[in-house]
C-alpha positions as a Python dict, from the first residue, in 0.01 Angstrom:
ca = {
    (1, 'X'): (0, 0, 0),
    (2, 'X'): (146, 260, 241),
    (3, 'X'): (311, 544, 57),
    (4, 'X'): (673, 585, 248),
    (5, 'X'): (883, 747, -38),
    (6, 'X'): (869, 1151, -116),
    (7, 'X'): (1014, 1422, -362),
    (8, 'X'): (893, 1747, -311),
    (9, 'X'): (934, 2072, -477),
    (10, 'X'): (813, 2389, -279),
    (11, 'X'): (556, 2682, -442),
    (12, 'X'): (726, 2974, -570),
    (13, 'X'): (463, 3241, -444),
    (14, 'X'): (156, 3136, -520),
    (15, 'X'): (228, 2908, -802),
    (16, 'X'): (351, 2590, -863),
    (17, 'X'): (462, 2343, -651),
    (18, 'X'): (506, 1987, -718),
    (19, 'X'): (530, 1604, -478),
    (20, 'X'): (556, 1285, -562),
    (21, 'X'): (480, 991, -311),
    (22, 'X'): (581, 627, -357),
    (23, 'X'): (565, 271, -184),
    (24, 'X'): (877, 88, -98),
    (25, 'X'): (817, -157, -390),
    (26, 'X'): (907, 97, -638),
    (27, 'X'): (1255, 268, -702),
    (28, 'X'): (1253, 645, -801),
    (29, 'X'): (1580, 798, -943),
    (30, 'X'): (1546, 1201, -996),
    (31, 'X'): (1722, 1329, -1329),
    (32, 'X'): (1582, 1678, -1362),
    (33, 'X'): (1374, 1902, -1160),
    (34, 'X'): (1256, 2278, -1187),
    (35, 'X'): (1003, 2483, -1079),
    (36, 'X'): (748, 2316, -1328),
    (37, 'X'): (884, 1938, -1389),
    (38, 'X'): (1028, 1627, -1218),
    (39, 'X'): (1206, 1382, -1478),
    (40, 'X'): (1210, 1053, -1332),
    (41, 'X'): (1313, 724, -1421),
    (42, 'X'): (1085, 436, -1235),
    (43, 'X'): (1101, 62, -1170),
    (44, 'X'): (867, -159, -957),
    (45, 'X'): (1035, -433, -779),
    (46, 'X'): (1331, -378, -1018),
    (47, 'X'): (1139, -498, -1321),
    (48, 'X'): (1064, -277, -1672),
    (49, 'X'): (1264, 58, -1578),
    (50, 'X'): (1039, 313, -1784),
    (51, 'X'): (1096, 733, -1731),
    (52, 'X'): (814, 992, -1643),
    (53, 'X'): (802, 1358, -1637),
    (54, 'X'): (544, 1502, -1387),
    (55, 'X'): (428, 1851, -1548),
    (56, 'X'): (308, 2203, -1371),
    (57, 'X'): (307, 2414, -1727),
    (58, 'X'): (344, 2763, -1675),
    (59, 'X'): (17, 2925, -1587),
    (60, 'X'): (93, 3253, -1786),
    (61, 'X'): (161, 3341, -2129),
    (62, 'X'): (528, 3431, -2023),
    (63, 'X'): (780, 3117, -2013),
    (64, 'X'): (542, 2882, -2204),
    (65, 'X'): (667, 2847, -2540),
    (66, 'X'): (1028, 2831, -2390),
    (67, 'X'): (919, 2529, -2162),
    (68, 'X'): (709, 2320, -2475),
    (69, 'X'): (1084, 2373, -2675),
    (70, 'X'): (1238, 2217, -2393),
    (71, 'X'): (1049, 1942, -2299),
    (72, 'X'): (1116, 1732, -2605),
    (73, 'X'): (1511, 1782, -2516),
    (74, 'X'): (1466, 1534, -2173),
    (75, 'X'): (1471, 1190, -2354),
    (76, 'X'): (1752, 1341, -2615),
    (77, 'X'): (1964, 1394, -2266),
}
């Protein structure tokens, strides 16, 4: 399975940073990025739609209990 499909999000200094790669097969609709999630919604060859969130918590202290109060807001949206 060749991986032909890309959504990247670039490092803010040193930190963070996500990509996702996928195959043709599969359709990947964006909702919601930031500097530490992509919300996606996913469906292989247009069967059983289902939505992921691909994480990168905060690595400090500072920012984390803001982004655990948020997270549970995404499927409310």
């Amino acid at each position: 399975m060749k991986l032909i499909e890309s959504h990247y999000l670039e490092p803010r200094g040193i930190a963070g940073g996500l990509a996702l790669w996928w195959s043709m097969e599969t359709q990947v609709t964006i909702l919601k990025e930031n500097k530490n999630l992509i919300d996606s919604c996913i469906s292989i060859n247009e069967d059983n739609e289902w939505f992921c969130t691909f994480i990168y918590g905060p690595p400090y202290l500072e920012g984390k209990q803001e982004f655990w109060e948020e997270l549970p807001k995404l499927r409310n949206q």
